[in-house]
C-alpha positions as CSV (number, residue, x, y, z in Angstrom):
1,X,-8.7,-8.5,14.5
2,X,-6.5,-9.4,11.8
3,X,-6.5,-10.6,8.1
4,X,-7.4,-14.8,8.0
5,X,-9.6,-14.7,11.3
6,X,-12.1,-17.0,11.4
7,X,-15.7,-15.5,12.1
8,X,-19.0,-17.3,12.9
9,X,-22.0,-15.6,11.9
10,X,-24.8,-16.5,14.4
11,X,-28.6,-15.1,13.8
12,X,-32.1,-16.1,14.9
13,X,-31.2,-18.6,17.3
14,X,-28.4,-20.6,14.2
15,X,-24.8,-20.2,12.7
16,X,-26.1,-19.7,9.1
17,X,-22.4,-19.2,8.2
18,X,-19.1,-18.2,8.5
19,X,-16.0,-16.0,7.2
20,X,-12.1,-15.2,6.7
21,X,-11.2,-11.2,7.8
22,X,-9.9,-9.6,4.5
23,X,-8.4,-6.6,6.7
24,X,-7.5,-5.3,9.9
25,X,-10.3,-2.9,11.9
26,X,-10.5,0.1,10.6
27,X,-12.5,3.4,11.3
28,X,-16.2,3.5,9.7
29,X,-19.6,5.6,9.9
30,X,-22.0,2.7,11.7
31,X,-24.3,1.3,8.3
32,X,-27.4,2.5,7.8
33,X,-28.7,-1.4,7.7
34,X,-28.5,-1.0,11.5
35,X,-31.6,1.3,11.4
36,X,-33.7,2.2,14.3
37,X,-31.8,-0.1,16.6
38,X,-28.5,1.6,15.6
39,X,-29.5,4.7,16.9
40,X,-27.7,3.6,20.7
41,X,-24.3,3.3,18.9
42,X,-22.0,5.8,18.3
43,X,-22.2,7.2,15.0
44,X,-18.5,6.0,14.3
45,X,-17.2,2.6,14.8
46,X,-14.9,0.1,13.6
47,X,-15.1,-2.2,10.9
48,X,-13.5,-4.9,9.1
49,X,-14.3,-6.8,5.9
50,X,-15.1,-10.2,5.7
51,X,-16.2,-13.0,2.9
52,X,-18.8,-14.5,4.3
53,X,-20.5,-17.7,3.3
54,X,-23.6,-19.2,4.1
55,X,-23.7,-23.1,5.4
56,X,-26.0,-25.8,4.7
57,X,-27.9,-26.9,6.7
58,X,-27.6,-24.4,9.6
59,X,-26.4,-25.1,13.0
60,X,-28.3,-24.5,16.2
61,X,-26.2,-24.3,19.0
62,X,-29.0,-24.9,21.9
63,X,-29.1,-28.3,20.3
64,X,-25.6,-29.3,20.7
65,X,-24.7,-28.0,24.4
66,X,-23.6,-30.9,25.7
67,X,-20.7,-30.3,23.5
68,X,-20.1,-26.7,23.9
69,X,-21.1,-25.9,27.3
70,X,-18.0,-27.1,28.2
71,X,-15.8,-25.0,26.4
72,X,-18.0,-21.8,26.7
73,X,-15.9,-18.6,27.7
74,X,-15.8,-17.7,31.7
75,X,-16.3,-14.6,30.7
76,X,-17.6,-12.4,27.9
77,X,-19.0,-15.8,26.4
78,X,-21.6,-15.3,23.2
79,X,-23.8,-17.7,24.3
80,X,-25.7,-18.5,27.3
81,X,-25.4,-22.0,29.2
82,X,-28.5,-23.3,27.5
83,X,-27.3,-22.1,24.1
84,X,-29.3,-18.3,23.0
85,X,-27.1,-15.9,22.1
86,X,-26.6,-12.6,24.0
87,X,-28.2,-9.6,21.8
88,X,-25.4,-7.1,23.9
89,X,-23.4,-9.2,21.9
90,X,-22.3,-7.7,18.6
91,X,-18.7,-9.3,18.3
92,X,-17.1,-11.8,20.7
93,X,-13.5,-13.6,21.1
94,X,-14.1,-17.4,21.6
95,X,-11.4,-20.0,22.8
96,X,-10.0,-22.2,20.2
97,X,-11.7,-25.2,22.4
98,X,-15.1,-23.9,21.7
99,X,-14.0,-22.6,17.6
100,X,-12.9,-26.5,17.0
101,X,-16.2,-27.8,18.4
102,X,-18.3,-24.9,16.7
103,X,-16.5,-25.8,13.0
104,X,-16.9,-29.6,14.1
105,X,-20.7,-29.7,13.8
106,X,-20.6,-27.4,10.9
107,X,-18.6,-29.0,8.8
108,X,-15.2,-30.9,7.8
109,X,-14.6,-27.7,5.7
110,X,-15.0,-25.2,8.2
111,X,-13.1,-27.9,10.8
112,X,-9.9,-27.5,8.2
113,X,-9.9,-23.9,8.0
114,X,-10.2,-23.3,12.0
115,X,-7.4,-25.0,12.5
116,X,-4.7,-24.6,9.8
117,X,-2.6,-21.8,11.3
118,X,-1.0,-20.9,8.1
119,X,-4.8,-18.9,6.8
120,X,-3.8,-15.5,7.1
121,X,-0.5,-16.3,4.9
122,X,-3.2,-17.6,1.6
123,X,-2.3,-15.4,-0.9
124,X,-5.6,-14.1,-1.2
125,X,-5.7,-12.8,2.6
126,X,-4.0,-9.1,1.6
127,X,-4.9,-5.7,3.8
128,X,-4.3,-3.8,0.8
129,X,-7.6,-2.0,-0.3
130,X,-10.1,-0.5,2.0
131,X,-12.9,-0.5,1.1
132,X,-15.2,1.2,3.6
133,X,-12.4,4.0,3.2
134,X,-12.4,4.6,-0.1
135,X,-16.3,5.0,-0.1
136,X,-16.1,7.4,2.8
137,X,-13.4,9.0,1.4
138,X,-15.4,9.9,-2.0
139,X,-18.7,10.5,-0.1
140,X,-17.0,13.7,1.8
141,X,-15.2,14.8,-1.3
142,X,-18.7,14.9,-3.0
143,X,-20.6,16.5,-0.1
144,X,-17.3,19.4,-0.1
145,X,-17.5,19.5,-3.8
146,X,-21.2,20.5,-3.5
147,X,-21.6,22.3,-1.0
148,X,-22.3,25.7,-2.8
149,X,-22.5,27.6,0.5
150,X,-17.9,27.3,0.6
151,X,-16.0,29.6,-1.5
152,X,-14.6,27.7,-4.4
153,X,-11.1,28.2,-2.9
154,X,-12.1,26.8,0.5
155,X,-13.6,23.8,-1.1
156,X,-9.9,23.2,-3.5
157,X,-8.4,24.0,0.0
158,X,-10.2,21.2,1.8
159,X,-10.0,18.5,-1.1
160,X,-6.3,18.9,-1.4
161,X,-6.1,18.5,2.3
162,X,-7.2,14.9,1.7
163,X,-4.3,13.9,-0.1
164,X,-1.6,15.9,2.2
165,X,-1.5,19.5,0.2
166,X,-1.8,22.9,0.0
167,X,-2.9,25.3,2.9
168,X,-3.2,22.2,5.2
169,X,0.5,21.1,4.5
170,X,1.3,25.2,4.4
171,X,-0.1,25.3,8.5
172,X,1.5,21.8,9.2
173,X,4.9,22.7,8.1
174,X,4.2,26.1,10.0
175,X,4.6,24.0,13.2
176,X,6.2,20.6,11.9
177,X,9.8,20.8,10.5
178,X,10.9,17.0,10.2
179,X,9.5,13.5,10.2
180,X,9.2,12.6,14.1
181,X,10.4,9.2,13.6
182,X,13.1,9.0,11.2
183,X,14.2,12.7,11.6
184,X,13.9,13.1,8.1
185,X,13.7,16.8,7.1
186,X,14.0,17.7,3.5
187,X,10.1,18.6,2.3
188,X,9.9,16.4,-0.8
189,X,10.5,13.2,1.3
190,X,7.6,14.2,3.7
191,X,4.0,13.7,3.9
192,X,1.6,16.0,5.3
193,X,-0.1,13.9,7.2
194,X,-3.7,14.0,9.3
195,X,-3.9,12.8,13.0
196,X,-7.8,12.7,13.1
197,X,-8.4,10.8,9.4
198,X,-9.5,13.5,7.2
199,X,-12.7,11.4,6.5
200,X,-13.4,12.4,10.2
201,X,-12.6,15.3,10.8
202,X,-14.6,18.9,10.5
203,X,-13.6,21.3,7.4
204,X,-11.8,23.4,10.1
205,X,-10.0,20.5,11.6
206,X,-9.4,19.4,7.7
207,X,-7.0,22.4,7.4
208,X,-5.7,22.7,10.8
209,X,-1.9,22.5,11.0
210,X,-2.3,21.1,14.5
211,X,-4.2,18.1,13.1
212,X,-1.3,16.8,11.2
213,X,2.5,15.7,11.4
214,X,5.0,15.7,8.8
215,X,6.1,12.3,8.0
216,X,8.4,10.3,5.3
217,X,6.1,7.9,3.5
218,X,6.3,4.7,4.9
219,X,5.9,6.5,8.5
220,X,2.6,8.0,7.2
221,X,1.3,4.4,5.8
222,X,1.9,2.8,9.8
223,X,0.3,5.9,11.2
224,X,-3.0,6.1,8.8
225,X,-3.7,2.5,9.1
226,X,-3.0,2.5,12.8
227,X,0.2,0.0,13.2
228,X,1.8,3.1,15.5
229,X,0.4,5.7,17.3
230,X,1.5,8.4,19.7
231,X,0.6,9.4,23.2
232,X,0.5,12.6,24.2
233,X,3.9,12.8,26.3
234,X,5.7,11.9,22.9
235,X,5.8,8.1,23.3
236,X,5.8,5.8,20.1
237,X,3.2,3.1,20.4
238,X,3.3,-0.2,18.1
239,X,-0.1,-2.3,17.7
240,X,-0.1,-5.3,18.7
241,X,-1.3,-6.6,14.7
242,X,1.5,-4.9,13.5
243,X,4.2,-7.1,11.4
244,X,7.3,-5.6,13.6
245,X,9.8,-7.0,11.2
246,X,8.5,-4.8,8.4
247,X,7.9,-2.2,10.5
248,X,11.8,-2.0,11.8
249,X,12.5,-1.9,8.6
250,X,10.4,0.6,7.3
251,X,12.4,2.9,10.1
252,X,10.8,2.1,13.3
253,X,13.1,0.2,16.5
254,X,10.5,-2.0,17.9
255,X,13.0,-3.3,20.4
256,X,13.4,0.5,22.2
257,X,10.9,2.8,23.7
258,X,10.8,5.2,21.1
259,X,10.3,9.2,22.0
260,X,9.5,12.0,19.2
261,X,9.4,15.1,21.0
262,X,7.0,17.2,22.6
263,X,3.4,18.1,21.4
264,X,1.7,21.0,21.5
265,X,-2.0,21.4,23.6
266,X,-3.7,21.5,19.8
267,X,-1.7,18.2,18.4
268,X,-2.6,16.1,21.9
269,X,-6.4,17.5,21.4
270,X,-6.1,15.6,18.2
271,X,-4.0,12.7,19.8
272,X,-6.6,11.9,22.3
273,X,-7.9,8.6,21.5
274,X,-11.6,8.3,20.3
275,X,-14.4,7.0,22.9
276,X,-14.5,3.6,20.6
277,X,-11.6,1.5,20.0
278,X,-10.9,-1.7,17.9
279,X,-12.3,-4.9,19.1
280,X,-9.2,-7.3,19.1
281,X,-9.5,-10.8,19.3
282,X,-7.6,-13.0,21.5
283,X,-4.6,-15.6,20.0
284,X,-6.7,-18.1,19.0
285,X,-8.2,-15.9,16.2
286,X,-11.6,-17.0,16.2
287,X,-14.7,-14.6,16.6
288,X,-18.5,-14.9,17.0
289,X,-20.6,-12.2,15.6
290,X,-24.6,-11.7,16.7
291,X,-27.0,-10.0,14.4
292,X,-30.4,-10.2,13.1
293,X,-29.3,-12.0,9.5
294,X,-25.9,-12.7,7.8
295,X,-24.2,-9.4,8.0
296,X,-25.9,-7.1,5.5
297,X,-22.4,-4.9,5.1
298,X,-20.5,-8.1,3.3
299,X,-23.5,-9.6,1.4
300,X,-21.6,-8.3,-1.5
301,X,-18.6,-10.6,-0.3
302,X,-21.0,-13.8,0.0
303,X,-20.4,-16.7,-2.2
304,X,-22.9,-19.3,-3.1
């Protein structure tokens, strides 16, 4: 997903409303409003913040089929032929056919915003802050900061990790000596930085110099927010989200397969990709989510 999607919010058998994507997906512990029932999910997901709003009145598919039967998905649709939603559901990619008619019967509102294609250029659509980050971010500094049981040293150790210093730059730079993809190699231009997200990782891997490359700053900002990645054989890989203009810019050819040199065993242990990955939808930016309510994670982004 990307900033300026459209999402449909559909619970208890309605659409009670819809939202814009603030940010990309990004890496999250799954919400404790999940409860009981979120104990089959991985403990770490994916999420992305959106400003939802509510509609009035609601919209109950099963009573309009006759208009979106026929432009249902073949596959992976949201919704059965007879309208009920699929609870294995949680997030689906619909065709623009079926967003148009969705935001038709809700309203002429909803209708405009599905298909402008300029939404994600609204000033107000900016990937800038975080959120779920930041709160993650604080919530392992505190649980380092007070855990009693570390030596006061480990625990300065571990917090200045988070930001790219001290022992954990000390081991990175032990086995890193430039920036991988702009060669760059005098120290003060370069940035410790984590492979697995610090928020992630254990307090050993926290300080690990294997789990980290040095990299110039703007390298670091694609590689933490996941515009480029690696593979294990040294390959350079671009996400499909990312803006490749700014990106060839900021020091990356996007027109070349783009090699940085070999890893070691303990950097492609830390490469290896996690056992989720980011639900993308298709061109037509339009997404359907399934829960028990308007979701609980951006009720403090509802208006209205």
């Amino acid at each position: 997903m990307q900033p300026g999607d459209i999402v449909f919010s559909y619970a208890a058998g309605v659409i009670q409303g819809f939202g814009i994507t603030q940010t990309h997906c990004y890496t999250s512990p799954r919400p404790d409003e999940f409860g009981h029932i979120g104990e089959v999910w991985d403990e770490l997901g994916w999420r992305v913040d959106v400003n939802f709003d509510r509609i009035a009145p609601t919209m109950r598919p099963a009573e309009h089929m006759d208009v979106l039967a026929p432009v249902l998905p073949g596959r992976y649709s949201p919704l059965s032929e007879i309208g009920h939603g699929y609870q294995h559901v949680y997030l689906a990619s619909v065709p623009r056919k079926m967003a148009v008619a969705v935001a038709q019967l809700m309203s002429p509102m909803v209708l405009r915003l599905v298909t402008t294609t300029a939404v994600a250029e609204e000033a107000n659509i900016v990937d800038t802050e975080l959120l779920g980050i930041n709160e993650w971010n604080e919530v392992e500094t505190n649980r380092i900061l007070g855990n009693k049981t570390l030596a006061e040293t480990t625990r300065k150790a571990l917090i200045k990790a988070r930001i790219g210093q001290g022992l954990f730059r000390r081991n990175v730079a032990s086995i890193e000596h430039r920036c991988r993809v702009t060669g760059v190699t005098y120290a003060a231009h370069l940035f410790a930085s984590h492979i697995k997200p610090w928020r992630e990782s254990t307090n050993d891997e926290r300080l690990n110099g294997e789990n980290g490359l040095l990299l110039t700053p703007s390298i670091d900002h694609l590689f933490d927010r996941g515009f480029i990645s690696f593979e294990d054989n040294g390959e350079l890989v671009l996400s499909d989200v990312a803006h490749k203009e700014s990106v060839k810019r900021m020091g990356v050819d996007t027109e070349h397969v783009v090699r940085v040199g070999e890893f070691s065993e303990g950097q492609k242990f830390f490469l290896a990709p996690p056992s989720t990955r980011p639900y993308s939808c298709n061109h037509d930016r339009a997404c359907l989510a399934i829960s028990n309510d308007l979701p609980k994670s951006f009720e403090g982004h509802i208006r209205g």
